[in-house]
DSSP file (Angstrom, degrees, kcal/mol; ACC not computed):
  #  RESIDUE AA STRUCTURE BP1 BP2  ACC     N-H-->O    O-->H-N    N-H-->O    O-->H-N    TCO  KAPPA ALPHA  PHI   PSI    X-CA   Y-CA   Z-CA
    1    1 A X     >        0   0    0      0, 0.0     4,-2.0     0, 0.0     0, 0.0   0.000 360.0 360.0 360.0 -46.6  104.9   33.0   73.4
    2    2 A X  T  4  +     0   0    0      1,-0.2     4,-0.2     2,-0.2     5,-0.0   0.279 360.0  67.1-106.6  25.3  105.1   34.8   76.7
    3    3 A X  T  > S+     0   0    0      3,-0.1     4,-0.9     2,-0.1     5,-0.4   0.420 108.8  42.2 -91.6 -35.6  108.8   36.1   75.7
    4    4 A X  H  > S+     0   0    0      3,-0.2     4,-2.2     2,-0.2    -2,-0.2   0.894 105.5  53.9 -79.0 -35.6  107.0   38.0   73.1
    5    5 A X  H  X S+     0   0    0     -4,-2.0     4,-3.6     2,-0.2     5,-0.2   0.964 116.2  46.0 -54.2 -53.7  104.1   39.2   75.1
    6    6 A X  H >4 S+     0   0    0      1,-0.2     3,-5.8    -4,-0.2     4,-0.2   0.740 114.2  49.6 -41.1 -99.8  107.3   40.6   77.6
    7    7 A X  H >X S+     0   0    0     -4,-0.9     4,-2.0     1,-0.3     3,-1.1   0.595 104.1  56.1 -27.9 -49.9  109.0   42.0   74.5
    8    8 A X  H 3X S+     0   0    0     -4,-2.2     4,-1.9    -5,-0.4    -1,-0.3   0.974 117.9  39.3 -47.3 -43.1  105.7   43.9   73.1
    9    9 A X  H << S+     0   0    0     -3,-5.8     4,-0.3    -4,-3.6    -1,-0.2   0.627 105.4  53.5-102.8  17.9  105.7   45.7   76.4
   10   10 A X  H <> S+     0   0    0     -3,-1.1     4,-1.7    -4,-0.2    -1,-0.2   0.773 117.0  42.2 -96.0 -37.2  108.7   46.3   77.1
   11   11 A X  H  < S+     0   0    0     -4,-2.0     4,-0.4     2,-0.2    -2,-0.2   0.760 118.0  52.8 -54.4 -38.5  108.7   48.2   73.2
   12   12 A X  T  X S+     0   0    0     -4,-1.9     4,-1.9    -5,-0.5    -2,-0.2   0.900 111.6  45.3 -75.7 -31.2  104.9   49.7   74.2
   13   13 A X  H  > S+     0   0    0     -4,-0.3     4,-3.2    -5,-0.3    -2,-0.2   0.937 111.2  49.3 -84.6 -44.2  106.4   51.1   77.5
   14   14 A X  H  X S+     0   0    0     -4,-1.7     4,-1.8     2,-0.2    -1,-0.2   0.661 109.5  51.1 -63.4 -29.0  109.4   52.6   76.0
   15   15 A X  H >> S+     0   0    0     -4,-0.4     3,-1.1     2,-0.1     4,-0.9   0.796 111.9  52.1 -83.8 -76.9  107.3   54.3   73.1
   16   16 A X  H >X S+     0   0    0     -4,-1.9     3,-2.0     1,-0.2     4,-1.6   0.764 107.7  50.1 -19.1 -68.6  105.2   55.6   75.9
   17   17 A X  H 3X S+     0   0    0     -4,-3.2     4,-2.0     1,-0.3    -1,-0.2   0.884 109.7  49.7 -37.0 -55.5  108.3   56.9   77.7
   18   18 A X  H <X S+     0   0    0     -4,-1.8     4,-1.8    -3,-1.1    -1,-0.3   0.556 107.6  52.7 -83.4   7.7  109.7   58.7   74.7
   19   19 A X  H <X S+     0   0    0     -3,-2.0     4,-1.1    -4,-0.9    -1,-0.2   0.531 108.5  48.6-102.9  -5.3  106.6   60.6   73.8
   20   20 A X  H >< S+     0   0    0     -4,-1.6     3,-2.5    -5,-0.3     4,-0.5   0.866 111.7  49.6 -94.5 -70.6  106.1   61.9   77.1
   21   21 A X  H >X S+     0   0    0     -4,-2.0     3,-3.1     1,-0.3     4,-2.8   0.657 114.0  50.1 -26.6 -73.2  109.9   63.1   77.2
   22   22 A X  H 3< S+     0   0    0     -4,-1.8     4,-0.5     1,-0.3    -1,-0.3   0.594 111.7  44.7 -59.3 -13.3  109.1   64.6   73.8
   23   23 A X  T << S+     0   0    0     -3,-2.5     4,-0.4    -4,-1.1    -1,-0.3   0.500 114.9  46.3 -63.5 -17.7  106.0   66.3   75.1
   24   24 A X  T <> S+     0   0    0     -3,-3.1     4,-2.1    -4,-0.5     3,-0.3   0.728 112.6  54.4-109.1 -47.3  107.8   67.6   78.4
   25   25 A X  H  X S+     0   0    0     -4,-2.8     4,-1.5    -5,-0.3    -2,-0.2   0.845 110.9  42.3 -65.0 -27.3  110.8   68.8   76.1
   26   26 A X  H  > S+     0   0    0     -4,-0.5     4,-0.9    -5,-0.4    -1,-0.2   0.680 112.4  55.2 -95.1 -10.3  108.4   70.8   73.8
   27   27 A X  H  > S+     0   0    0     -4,-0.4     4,-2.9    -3,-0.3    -2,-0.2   0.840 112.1  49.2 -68.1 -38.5  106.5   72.2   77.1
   28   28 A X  H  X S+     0   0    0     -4,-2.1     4,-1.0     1,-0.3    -2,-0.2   0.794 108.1  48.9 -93.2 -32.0  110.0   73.2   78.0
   29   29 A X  H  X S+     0   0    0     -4,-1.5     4,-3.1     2,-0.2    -1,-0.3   0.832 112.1  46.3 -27.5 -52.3  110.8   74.9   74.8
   30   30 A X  H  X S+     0   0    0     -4,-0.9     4,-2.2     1,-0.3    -2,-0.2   0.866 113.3  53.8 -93.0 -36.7  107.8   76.9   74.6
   31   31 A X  H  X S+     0   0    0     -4,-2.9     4,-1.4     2,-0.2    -1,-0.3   0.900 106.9  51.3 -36.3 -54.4  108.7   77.6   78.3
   32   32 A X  H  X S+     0   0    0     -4,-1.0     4,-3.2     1,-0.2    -2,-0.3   0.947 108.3  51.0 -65.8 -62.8  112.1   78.7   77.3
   33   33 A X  H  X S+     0   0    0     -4,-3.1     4,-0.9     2,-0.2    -1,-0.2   0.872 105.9  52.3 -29.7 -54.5  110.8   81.1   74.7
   34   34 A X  H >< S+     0   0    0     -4,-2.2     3,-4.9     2,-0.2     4,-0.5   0.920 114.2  48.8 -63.8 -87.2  108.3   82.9   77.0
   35   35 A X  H 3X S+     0   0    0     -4,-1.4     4,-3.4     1,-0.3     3,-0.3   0.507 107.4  48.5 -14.6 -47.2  111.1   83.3   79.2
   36   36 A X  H 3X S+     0   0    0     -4,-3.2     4,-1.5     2,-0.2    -1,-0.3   0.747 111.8  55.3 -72.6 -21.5  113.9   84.7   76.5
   37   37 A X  H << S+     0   0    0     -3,-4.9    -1,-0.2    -4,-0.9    -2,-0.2   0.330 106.1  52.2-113.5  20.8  111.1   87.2   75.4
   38   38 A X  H >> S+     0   0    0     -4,-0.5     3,-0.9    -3,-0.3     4,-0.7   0.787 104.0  51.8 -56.1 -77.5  111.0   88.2   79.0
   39   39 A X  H >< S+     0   0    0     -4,-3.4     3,-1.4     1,-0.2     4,-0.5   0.834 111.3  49.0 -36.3 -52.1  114.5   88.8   79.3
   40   40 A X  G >< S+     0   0    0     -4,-1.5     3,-1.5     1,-0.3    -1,-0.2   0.870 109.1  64.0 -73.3 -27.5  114.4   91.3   75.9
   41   41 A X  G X4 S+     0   0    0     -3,-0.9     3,-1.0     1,-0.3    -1,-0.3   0.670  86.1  57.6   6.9 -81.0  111.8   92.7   77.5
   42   42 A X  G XX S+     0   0    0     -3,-1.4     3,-0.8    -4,-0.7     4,-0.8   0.494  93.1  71.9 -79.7   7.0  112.9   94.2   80.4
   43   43 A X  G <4 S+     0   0    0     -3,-1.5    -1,-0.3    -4,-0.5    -2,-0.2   0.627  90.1  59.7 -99.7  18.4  115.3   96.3   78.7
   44   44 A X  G X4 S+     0   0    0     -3,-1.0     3,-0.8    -4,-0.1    -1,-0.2   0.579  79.4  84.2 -83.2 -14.4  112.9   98.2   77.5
   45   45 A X  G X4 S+     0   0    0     -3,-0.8     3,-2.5     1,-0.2     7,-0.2   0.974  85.7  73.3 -40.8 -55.6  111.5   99.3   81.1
   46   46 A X  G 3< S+     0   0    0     -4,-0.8    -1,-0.2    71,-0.4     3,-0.1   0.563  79.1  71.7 -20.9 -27.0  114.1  101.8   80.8
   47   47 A X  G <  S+     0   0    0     -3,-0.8     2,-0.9     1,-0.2    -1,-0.2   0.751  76.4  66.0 -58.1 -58.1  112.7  103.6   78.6
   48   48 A X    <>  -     0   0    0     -3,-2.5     4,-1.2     1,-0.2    -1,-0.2  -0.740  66.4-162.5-107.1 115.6  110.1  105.3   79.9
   49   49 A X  H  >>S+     0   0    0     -2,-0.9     4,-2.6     1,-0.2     5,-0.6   0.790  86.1  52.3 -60.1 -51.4  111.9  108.0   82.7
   50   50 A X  H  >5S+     0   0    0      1,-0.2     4,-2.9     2,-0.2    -1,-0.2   0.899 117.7  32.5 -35.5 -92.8  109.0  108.8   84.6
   51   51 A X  H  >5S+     0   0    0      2,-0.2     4,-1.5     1,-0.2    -1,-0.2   0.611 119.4  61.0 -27.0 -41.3  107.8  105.2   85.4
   52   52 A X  H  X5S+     0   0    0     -4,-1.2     4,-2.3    -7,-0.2     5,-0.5   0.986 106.4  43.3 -51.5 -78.9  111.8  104.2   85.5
   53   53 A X  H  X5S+     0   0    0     -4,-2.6     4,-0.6     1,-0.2    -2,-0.2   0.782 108.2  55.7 -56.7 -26.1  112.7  106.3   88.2
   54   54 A X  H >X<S+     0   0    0     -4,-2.9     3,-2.7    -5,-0.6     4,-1.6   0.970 113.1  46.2 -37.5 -65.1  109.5  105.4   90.3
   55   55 A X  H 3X S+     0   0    0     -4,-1.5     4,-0.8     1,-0.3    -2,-0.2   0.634 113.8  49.2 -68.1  -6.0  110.8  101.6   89.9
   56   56 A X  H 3X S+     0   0    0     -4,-2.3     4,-1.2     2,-0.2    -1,-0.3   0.679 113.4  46.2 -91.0 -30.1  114.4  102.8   90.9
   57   57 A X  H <X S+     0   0    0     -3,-2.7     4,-2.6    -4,-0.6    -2,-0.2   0.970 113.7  47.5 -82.9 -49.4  113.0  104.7   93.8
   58   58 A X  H  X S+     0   0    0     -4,-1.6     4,-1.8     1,-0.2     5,-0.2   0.994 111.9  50.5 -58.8 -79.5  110.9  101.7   94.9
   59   59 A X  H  X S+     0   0    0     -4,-0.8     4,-1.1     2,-0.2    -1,-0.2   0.667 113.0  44.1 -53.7 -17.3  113.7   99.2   94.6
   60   60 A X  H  X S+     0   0    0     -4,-1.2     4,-3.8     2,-0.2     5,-0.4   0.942 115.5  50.0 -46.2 -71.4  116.2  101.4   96.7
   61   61 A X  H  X S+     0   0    0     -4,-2.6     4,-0.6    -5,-0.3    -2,-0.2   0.841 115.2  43.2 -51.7 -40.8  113.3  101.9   99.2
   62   62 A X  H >X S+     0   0    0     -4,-1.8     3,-2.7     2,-0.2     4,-1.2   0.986 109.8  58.9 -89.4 -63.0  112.8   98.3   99.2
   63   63 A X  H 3X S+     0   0    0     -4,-1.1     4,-2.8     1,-0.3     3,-0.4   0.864 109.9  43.5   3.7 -66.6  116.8   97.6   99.3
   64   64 A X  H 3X S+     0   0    0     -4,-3.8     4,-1.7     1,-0.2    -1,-0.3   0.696 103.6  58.5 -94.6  16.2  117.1   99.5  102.5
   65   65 A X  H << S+     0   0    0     -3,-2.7    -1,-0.2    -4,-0.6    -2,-0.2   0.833 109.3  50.5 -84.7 -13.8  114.2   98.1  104.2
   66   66 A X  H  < S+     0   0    0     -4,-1.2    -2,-0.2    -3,-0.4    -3,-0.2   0.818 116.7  42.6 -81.5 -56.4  116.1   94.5  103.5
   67   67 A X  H  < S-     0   0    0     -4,-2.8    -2,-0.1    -5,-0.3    -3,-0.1   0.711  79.8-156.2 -91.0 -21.0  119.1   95.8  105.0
   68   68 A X     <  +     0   0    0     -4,-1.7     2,-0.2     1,-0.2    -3,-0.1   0.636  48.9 145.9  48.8   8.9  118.5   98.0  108.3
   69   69 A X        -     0   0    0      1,-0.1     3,-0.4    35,-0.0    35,-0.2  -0.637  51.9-161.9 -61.6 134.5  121.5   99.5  107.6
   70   70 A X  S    S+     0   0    0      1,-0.3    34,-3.1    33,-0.2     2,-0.5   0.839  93.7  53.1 -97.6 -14.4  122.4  103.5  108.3
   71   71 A X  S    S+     0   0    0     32,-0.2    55,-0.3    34,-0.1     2,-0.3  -0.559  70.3 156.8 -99.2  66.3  125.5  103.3  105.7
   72   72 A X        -     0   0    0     -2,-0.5    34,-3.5    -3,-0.4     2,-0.5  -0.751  20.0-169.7 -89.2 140.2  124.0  101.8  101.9
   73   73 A X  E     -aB 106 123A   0     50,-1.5    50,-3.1    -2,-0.3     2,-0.4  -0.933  21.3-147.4-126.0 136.5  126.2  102.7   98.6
   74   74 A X  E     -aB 107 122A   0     32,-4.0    34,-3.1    -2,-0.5     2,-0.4  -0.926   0.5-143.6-115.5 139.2  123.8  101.5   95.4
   75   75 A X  E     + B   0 121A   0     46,-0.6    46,-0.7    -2,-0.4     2,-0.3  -0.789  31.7 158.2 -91.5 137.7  125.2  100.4   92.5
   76   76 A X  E     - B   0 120A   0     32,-0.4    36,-2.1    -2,-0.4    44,-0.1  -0.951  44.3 -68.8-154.3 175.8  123.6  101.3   89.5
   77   77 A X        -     0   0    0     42,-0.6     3,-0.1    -2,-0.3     7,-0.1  -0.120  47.7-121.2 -48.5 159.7  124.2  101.8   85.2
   78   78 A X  S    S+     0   0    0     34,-0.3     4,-0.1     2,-0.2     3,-0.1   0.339 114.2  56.6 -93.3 -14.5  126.3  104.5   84.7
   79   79 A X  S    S+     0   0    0      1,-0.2     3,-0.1     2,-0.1    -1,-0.1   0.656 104.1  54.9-107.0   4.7  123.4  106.0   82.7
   80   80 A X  S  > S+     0   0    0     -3,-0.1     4,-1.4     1,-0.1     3,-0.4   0.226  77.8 104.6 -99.2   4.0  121.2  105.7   85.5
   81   81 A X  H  > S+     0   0    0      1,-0.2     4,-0.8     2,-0.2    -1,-0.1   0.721  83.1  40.7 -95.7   0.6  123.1  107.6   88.0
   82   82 A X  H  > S+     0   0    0      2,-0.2     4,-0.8    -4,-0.1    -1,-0.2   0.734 115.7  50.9 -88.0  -8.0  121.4  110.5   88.3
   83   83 A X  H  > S+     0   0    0     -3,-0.4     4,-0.7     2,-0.2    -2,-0.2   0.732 114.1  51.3 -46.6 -37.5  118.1  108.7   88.1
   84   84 A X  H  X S+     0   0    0     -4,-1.4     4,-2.1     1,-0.2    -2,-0.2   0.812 110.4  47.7 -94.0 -39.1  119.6  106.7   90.8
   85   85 A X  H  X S+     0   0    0     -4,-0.8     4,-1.5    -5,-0.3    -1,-0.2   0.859 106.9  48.6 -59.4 -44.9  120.6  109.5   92.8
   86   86 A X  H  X S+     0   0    0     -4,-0.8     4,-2.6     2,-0.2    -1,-0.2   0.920 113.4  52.3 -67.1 -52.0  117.6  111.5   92.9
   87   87 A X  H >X S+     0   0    0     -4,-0.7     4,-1.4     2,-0.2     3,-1.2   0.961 107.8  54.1 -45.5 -86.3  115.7  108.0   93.9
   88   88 A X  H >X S+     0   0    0     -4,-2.1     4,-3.3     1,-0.3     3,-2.1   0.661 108.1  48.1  -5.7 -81.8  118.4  107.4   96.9
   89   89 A X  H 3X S+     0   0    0     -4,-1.5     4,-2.1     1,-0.3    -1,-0.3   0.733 116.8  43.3 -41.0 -55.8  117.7  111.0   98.3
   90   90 A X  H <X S+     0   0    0     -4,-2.6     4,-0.9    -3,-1.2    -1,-0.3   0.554 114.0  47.3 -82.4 -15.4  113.8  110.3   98.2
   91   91 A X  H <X S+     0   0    0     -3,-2.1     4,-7.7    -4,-1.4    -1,-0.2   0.838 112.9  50.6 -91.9 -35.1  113.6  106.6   99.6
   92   92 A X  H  X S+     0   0    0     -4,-3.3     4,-1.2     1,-0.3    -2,-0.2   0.949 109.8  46.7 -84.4 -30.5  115.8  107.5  102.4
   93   93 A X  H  X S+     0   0    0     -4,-2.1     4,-3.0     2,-0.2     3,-0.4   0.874 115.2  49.9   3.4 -63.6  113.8  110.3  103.3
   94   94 A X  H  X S+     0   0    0     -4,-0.9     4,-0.8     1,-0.3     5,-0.3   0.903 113.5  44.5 -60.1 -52.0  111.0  107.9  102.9
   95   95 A X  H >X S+     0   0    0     -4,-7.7     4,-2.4     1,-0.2     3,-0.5   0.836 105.4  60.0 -64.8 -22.7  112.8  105.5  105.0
   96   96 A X  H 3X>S+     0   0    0     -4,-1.2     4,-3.0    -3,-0.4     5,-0.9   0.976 114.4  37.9 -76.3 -65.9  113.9  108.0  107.8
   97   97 A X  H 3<5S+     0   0    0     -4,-3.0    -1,-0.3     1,-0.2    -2,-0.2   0.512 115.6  51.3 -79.2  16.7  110.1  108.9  108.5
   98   98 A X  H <<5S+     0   0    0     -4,-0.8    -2,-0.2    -3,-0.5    -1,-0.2   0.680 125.3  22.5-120.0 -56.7  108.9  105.6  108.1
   99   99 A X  H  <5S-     0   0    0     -4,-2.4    -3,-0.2    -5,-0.3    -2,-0.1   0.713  96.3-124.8 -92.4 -19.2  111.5  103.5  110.7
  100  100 A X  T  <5S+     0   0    0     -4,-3.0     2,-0.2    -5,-0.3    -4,-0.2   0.768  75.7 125.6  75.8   8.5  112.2  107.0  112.6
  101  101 A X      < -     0   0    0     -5,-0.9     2,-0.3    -6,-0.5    -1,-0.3  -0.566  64.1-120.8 -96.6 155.1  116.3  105.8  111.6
  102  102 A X        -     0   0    0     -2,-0.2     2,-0.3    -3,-0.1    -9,-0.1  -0.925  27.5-174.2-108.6 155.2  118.7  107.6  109.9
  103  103 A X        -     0   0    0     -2,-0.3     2,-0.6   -11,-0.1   -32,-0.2  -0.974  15.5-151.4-137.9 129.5  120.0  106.1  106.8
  104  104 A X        -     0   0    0    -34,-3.1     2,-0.7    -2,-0.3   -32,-0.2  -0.910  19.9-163.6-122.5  95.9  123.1  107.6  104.7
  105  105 A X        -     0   0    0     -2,-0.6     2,-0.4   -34,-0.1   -32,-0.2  -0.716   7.8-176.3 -94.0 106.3  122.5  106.5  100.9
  106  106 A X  E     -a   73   0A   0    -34,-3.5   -32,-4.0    -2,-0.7     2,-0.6  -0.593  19.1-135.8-110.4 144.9  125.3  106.8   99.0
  107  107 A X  E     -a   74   0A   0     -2,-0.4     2,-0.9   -34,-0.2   -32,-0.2  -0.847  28.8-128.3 -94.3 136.0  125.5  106.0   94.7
  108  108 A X        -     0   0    0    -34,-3.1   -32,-0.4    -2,-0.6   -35,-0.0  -0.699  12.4-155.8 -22.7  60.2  128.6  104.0   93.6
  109  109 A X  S    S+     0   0    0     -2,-0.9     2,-1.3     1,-0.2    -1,-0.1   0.707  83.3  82.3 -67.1  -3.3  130.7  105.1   91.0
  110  110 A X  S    S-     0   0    0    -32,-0.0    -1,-0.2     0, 0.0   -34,-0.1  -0.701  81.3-165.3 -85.5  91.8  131.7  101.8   90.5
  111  111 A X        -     0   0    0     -2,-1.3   -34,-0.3     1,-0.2     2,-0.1   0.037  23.6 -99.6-116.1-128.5  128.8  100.7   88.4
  112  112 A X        -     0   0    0    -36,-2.1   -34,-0.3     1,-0.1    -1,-0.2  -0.527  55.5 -76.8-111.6 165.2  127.1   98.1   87.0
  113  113 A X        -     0   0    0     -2,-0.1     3,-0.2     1,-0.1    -1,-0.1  -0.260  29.4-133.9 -33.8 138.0  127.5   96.7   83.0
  114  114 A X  S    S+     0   0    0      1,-0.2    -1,-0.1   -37,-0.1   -37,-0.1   0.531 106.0  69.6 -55.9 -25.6  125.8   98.7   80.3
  115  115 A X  S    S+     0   0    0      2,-0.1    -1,-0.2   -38,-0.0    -2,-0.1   0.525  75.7  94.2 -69.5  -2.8  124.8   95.5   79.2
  116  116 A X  S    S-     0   0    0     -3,-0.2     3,-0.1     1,-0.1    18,-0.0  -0.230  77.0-131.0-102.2 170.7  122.5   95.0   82.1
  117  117 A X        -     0   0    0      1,-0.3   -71,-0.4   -40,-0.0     2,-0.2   0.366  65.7 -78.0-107.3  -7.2  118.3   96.1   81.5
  118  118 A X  S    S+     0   0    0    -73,-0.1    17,-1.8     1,-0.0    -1,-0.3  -0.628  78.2 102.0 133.3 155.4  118.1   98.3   84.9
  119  119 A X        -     0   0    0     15,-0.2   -42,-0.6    -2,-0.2     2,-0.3  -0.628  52.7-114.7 115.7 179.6  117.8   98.1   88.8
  120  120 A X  E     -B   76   0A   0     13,-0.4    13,-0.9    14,-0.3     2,-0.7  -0.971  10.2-127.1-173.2 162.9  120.5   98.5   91.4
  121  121 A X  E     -BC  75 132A   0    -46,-0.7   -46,-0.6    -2,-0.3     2,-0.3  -0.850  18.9-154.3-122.3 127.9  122.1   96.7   93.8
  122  122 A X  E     +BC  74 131A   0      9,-1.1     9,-2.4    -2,-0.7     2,-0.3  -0.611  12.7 176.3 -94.2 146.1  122.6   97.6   97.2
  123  123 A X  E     +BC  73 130A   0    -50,-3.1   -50,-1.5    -2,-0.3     7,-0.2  -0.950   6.1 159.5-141.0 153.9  125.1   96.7   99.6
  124  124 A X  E   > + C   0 129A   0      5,-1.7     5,-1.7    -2,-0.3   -52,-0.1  -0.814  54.2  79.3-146.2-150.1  125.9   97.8  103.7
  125  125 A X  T > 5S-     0   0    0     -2,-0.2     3,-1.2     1,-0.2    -1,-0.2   0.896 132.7 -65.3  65.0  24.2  127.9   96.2  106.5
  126  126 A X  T 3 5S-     0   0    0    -55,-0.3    -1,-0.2     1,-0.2    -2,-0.1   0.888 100.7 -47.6  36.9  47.3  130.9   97.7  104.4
  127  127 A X  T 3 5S+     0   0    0      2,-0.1    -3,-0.3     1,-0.0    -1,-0.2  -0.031 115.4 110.0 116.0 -44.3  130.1   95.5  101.5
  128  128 A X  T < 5S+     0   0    0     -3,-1.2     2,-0.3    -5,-0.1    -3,-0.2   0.694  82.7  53.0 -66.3 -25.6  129.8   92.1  103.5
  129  129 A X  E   <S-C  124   0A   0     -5,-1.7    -5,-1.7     2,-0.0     2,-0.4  -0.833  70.2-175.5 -85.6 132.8  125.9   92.3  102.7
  130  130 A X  E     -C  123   0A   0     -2,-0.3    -7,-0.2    -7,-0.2     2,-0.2  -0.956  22.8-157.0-130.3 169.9  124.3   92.8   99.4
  131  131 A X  E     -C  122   0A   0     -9,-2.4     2,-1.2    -2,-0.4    -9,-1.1  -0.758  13.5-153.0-120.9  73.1  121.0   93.3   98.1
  132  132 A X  E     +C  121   0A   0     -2,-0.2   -11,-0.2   -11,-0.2     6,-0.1  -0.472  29.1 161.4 -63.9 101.4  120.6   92.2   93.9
  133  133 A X        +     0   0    0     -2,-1.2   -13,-0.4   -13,-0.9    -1,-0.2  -0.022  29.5 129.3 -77.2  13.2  117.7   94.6   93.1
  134  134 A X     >  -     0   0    0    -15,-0.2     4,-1.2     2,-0.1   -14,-0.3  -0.177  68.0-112.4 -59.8 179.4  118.5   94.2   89.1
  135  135 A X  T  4 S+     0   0    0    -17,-1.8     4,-0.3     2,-0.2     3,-0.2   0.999 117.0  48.3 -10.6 -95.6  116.1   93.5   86.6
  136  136 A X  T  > S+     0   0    0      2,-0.3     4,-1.4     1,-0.3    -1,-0.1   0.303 111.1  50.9 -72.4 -10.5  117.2   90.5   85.7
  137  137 A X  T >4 S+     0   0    0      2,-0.2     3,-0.7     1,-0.2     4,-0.5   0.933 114.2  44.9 -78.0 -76.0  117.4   89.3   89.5
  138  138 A X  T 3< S+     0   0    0     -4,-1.2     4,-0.4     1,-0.3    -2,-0.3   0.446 110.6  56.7 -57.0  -8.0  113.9   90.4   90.2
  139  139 A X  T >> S+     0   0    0     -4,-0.3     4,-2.8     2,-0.2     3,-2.0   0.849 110.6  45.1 -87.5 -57.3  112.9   88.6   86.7
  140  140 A X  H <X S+     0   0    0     -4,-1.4     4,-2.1    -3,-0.7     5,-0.2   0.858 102.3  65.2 -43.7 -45.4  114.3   85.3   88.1
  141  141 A X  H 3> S+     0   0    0     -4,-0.5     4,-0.8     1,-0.3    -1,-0.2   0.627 110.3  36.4 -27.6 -40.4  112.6   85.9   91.3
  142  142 A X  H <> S+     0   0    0     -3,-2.0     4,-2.6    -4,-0.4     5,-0.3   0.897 111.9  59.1-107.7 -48.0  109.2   85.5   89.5
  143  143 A X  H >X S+     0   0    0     -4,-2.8     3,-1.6     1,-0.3     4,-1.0   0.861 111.9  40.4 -60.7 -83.8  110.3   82.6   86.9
  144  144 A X  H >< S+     0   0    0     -4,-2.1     3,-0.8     1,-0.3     4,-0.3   0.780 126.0  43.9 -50.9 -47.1  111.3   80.2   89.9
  145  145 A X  H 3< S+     0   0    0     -4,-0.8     3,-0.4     1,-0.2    -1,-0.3   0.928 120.8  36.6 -68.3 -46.5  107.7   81.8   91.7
  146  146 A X  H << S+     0   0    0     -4,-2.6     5,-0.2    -3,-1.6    -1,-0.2   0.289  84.4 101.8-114.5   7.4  105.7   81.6   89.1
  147  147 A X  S <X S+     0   0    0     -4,-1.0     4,-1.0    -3,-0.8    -1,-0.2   0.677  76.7  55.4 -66.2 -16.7  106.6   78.7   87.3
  148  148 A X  H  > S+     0   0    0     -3,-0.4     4,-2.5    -4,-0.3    -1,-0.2   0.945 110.8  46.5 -61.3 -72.6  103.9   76.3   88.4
  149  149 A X  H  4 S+     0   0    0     -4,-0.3    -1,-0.3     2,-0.2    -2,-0.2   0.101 109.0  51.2 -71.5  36.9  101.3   78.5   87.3
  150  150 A X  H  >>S+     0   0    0     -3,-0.2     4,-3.8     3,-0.1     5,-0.7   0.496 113.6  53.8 -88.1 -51.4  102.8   79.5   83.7
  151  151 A X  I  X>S+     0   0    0     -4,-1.0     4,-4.1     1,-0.3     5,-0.5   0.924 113.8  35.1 -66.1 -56.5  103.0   75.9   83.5
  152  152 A X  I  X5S+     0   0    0     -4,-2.5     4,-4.3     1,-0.2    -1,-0.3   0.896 114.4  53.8 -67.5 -32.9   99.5   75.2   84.3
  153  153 A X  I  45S+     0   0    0      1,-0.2    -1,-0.2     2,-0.2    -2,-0.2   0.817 119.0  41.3 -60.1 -31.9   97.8   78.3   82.4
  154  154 A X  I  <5S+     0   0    0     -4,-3.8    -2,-0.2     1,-0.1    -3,-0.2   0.899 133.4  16.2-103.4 -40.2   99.8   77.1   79.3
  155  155 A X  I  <<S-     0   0    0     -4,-4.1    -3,-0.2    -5,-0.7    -2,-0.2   0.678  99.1-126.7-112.4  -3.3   99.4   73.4   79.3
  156  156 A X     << -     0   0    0     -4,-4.3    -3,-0.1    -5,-0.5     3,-0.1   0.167  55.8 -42.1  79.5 152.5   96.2   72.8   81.9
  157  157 A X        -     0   0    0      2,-0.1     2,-0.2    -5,-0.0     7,-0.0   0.037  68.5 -94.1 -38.7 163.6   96.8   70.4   84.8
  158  158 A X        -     0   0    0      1,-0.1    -1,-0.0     0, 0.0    -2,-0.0  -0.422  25.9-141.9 -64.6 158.1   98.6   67.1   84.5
  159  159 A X  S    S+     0   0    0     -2,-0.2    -1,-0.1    -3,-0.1    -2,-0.1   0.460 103.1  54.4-108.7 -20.9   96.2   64.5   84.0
  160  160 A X  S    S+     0   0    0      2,-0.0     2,-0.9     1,-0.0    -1,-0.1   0.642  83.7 103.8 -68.5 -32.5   98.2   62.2   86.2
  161  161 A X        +     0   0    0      1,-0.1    -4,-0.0     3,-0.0     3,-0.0  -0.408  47.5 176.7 -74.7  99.9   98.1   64.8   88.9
  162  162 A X        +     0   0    0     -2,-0.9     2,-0.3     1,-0.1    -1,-0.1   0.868  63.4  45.0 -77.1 -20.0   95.4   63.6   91.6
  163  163 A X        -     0   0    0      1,-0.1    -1,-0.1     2,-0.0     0, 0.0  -0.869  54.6-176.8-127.6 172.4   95.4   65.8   94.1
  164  164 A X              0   0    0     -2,-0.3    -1,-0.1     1,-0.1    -7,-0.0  -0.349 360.0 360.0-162.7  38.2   95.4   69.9   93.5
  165  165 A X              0   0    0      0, 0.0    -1,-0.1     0, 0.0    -2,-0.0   0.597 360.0 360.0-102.1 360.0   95.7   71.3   97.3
């Protein structure tokens, strides 16, 4: 009698188990999805020049403010490099009156995969430093940040969860 009572909950606790795995595994799907239709996303930023070359200019400008270096060479697309060039000239300008430094921004000709969606990656120290400004870096940057709230906007708190500070 009370080998069967065990066994019933030891069967009830393990059906419990595997329908929260399968609930956390379809949270994690649906997760996975948003995410992949993020990625195709951003290679569409490209697209529009204006707005591109802002976000090229900005990520430079933010590049050398990370590095506090007077020698950066940017890596960029090879179809970006006069976007990237034009950008260069105007953040380190930016940076020059901003820190009162000089800064010498040089583009790469070694650049990045076509395959890539955009960005550029800056490096000084003769290399020994880098800066991933890509897309797809800066996309990760916000999945890992922002994964708590996706999580909650799309599935509502845990119901387990007691405290929420």
């Amino acid at each position: 009698m009370k080998q069967a009572e065990v066994q019933k909950r030891i069967a009830q606790s393990n059906h419990i188990n595997k329908a929260r795995l399968r609930v956390l595994q379809e949270r994690q799907q649906a997760l996975d999805v948003l995410f992949e239709e993020s990625q195709h996303k951003i290679h569409e930023i490209s697209a529009d020049q204006d707005k591109y070359a802002s976000l090229i200019e900005n990520l430079i400008l933010q590049g050398l403010y990370s590095l506090m270096e007077t020698d950066v060479v940017v890596r960029c697309r090879e179809a970006d490099a006069e976007i990237a060039q034009f950008a260069a000239e105007r953040a380190s300008q930016q940076y020059q009156e901003t820190l009162k430094a000089e800064c010498n921004v040089t583009v790469s000709d070694n650049y990045l995969p076509a395959s890539t969606a955009g960005g550029v990656i800056l490096s000084g120290y003769e290399g020994k430093i880098t800066v991933d400004n890509t897309l797809e870096a800066r996309l990760n940057i916000v999945k890992e940040q922002m994964l708590p709230h996706l999580r909650v906007a799309l599935f509502g708190h845990s119901p387990n969860r007691k405290f929420f500070n």
